[in-house]
C-alpha positions as CSV (number, residue, x, y, z in Angstrom):
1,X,60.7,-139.2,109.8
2,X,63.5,-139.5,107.7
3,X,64.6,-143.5,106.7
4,X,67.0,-145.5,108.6
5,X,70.8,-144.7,108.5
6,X,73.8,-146.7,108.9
7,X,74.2,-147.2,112.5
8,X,71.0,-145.8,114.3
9,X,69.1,-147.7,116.8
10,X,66.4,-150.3,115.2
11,X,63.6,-151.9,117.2
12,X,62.8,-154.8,115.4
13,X,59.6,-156.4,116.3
14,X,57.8,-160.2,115.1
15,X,53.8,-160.3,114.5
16,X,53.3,-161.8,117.7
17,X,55.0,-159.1,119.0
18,X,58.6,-159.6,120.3
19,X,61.1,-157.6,119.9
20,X,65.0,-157.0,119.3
21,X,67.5,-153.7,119.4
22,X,69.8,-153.9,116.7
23,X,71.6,-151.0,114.6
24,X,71.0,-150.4,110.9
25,X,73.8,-152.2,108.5
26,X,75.7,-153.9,111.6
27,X,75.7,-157.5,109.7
28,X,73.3,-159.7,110.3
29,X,70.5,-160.6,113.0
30,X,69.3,-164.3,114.0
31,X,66.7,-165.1,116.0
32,X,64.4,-168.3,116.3
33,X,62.4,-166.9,113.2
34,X,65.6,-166.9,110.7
35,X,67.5,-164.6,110.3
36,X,68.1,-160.9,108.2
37,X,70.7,-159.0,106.6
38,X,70.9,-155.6,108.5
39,X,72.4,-153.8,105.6
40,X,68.5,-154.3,104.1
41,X,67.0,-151.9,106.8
42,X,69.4,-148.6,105.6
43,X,67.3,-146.6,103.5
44,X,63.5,-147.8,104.8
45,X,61.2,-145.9,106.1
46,X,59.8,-146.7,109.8
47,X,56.8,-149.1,109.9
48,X,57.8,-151.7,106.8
49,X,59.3,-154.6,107.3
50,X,61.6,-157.2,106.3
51,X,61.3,-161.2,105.7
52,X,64.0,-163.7,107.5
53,X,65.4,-166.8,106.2
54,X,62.5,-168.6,107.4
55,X,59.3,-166.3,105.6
56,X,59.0,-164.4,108.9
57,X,58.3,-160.8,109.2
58,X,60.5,-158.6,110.9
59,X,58.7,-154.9,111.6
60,X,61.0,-151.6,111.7
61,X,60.7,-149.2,114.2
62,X,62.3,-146.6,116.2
63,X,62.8,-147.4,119.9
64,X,60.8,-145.2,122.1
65,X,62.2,-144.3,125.2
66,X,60.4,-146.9,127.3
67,X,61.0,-149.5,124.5
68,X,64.6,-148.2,125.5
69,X,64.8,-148.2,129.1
70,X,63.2,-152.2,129.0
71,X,66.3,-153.4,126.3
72,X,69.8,-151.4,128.5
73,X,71.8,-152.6,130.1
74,X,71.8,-152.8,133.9
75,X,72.8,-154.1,136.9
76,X,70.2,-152.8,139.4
77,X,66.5,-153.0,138.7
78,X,65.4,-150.0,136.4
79,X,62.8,-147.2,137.6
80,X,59.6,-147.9,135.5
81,X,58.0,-145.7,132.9
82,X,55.4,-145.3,134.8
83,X,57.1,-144.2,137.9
84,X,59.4,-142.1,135.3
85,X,56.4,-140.1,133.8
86,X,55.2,-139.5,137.4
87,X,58.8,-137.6,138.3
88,X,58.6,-135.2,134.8
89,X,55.2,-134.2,135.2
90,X,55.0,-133.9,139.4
91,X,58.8,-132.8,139.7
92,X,57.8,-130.4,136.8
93,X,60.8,-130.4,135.2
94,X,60.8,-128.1,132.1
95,X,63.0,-127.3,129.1
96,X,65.6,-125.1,130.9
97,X,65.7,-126.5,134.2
98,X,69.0,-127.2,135.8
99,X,68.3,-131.0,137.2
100,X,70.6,-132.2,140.1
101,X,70.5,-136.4,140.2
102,X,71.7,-138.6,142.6
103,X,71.4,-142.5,142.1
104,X,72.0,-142.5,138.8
105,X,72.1,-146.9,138.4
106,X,71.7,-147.8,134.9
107,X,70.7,-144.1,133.5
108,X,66.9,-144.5,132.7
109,X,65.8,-141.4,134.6
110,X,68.7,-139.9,133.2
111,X,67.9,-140.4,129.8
112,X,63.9,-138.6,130.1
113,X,65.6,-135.8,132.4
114,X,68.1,-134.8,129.4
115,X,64.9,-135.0,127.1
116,X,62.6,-132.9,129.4
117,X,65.2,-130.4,130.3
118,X,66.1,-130.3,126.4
119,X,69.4,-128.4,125.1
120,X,68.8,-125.3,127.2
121,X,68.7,-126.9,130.4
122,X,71.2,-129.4,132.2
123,X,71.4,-132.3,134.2
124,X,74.2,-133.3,136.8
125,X,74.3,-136.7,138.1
126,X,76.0,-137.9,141.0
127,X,76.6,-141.8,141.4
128,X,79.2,-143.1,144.2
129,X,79.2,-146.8,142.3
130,X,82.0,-146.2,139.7
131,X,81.0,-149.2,137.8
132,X,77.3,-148.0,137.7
133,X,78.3,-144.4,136.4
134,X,80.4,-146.0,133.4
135,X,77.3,-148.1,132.4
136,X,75.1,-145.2,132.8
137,X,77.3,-143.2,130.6
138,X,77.4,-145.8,127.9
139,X,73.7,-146.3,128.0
140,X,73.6,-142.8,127.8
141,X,75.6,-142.5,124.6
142,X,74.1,-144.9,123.0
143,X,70.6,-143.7,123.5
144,X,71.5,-140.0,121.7
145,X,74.2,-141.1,119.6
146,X,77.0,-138.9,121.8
147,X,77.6,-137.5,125.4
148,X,75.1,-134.9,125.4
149,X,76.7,-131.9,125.9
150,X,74.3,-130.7,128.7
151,X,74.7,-133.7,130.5
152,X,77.6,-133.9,133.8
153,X,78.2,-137.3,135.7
154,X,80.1,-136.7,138.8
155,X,81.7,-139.7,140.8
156,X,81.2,-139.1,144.1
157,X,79.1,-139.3,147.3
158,X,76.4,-136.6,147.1
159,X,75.7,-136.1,151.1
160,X,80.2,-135.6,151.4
161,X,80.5,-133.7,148.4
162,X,79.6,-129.9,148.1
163,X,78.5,-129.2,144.8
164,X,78.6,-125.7,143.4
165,X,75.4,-125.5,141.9
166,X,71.7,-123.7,142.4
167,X,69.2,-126.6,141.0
168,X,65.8,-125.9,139.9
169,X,65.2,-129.5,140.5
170,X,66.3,-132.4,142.5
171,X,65.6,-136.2,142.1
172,X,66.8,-138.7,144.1
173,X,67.0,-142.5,143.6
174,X,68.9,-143.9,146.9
175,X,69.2,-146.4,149.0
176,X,68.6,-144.0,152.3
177,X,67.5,-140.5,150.5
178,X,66.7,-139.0,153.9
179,X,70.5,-138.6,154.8
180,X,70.8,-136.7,151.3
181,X,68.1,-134.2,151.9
182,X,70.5,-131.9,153.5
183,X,73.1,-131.8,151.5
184,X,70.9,-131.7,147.9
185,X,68.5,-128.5,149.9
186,X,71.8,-126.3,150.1
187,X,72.2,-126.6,145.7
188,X,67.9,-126.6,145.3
189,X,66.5,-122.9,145.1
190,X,63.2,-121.2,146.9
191,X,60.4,-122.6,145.4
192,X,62.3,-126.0,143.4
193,X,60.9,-129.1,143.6
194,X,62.2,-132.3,145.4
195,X,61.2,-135.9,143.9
196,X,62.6,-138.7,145.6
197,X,61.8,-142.5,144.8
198,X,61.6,-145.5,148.2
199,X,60.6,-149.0,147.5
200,X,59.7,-149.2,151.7
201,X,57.3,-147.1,153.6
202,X,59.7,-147.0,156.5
203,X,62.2,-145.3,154.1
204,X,59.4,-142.7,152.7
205,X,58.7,-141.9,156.7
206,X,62.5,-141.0,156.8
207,X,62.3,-138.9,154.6
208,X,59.3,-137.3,155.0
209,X,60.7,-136.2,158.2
210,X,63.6,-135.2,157.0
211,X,61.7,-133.0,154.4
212,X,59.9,-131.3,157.2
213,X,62.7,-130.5,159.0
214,X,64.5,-128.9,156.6
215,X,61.3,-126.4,156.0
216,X,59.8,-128.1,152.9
217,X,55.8,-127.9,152.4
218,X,53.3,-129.6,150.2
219,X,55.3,-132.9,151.4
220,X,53.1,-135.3,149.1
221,X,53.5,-139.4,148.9
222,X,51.9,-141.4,146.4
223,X,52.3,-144.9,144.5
224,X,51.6,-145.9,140.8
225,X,50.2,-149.0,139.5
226,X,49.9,-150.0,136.0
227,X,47.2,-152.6,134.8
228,X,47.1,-153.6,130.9
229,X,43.5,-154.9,129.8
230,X,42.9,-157.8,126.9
231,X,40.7,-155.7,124.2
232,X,38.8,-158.0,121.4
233,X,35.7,-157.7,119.7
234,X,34.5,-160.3,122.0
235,X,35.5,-159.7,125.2
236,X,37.9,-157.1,127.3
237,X,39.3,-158.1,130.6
238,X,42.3,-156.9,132.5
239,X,45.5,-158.9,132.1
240,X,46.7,-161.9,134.4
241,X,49.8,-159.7,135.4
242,X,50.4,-156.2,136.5
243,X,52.7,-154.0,137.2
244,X,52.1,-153.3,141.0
245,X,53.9,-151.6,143.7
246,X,57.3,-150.7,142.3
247,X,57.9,-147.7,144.9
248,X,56.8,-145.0,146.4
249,X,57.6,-141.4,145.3
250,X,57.4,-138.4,147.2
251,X,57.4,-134.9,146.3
252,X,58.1,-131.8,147.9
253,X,58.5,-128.2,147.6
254,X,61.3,-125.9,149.2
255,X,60.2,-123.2,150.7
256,X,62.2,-119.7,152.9
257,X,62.9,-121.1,156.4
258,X,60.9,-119.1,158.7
259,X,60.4,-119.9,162.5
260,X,56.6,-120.2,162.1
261,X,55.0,-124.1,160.9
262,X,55.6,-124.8,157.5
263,X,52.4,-124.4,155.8
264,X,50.2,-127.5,154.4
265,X,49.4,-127.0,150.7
266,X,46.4,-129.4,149.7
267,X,47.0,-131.8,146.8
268,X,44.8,-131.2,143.9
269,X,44.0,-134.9,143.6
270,X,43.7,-135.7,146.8
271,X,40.0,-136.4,147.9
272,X,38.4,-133.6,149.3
273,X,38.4,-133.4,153.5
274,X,34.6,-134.3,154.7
């Protein structure tokens, strides 16, 4: 990688670990270590380091994505890397893919769908909360630098407003997704994927049957849970914490209506029937 520039994202990170998201050569940065001159990181290469006021080390990295998503701004609870890998790689979304969003909140699954879909594919998001599609398009913005180009945010309430569009892909991140499923099935083609994410079982049963009744098959539900483990020479345990249920996702496949039962497609991982 090239060295910092004036103005790209910095993650700054202590030896014990914390961390900060600052910009190259905007001023100067104080934290309880001391502080540092942010002119000083222009010019230096990812992985050295700088000294505060106070003798500290500073480290100088480029924020990941999921470094990212943890530092935005927000006003709803983000969706979790974790839960965010499961939509790329289940929803298989590809470079290419034309992505249709809806529940857009502070633009975290936005942010790895414009990445995944990458400049030959798009994504259109539909938010109804004004206020929470201007802070998704700033976090946006910020993130790349610019609006990306492939990237539409429409205003508006996705199960009122028909959208001219043939999907490859659809996610959904609402408060009731079954009463969506409709409306999103008329813009997703034969054979696209459906992704949806519900923090309540209830809601996942909604829209399972939703799902079905609109003639989707491989109807699949599932839940992620992330355990970190303490690794020294001495010892390794898992951590105190975890990151537990955060929701449920389900995913499902559109298939041609036909007036016979939707067939059931086994999932790979699933344990085998005895």
């Amino acid at each position: 990688m090239s060295a910092f520039q004036p103005g790209e994202l910095v993650l700054l990170t202590s030896q014990k670990g914390k961390t900060w998201l600052v910009r190259a050569g905007a001023g100067s940065f104080s934290s309880h270590l001391g502080t540092v001159d942010l002119q000083n990181v222009v010019g230096r290469e990812e992985g050295e380091f700088l000294e505060t006021t106070q003798g500290a080390k500073v480290f100088l990295f480029r924020p990941s994505l999921g470094d990212y998503i943890h530092k935005l701004k927000r006003r709803t609870q983000v969706i979790y890397p974790k839960d965010i890998g499961a939509f790329l790689v289940y929803g298989d979304i590809r470079p290419g893919d034309v992505v249709l969003e809806s529940g857009v909140g502070s633009g975290a699954l936005t942010l790895a769908l414009l990445r995944a879909v990458g400049p030959t594919g798009r994504v259109v998001s539909v938010e109804i909360r004004p206020e929470f599609a201007e802070l998704a398009r700033k976090n946006i913005e910020i993130f790349f630098g610019k609006s990306p180009d492939n990237h539409s945010l429409v205003v508006a309430d996705v199960t009122a407003s028909p959208l001219a569009l043939q999907a490859d892909r659809v996610v959904l991140d609402l408060p009731e997704p079954w009463n969506a499923v409709g409306a999103v099935s008329a813009c997703l083609r034969t054979g696209g994927l459906l992704v949806s994410l519900s923090p309540q079982v209830g809601q996942v049963q909604m829209v399972c049957q939703e799902l079905k009744r609109h003639g989707y098959a491989n109807v699949t539900t599932f839940e992620l849970l992330k355990r970190t483990w303490k690794i020294d020479p001495r010892r390794a345990r898992p951590e105190d914490r975890m990151i537990g249920h955060t929701g449920f996702i389900t995913v499902a496949k559109k298939i041609a209506r036909t007036s016979e039962e939707v067939p059931t497609i086994r999932d790979p991982e699933a344990p085998l029937p005895s």
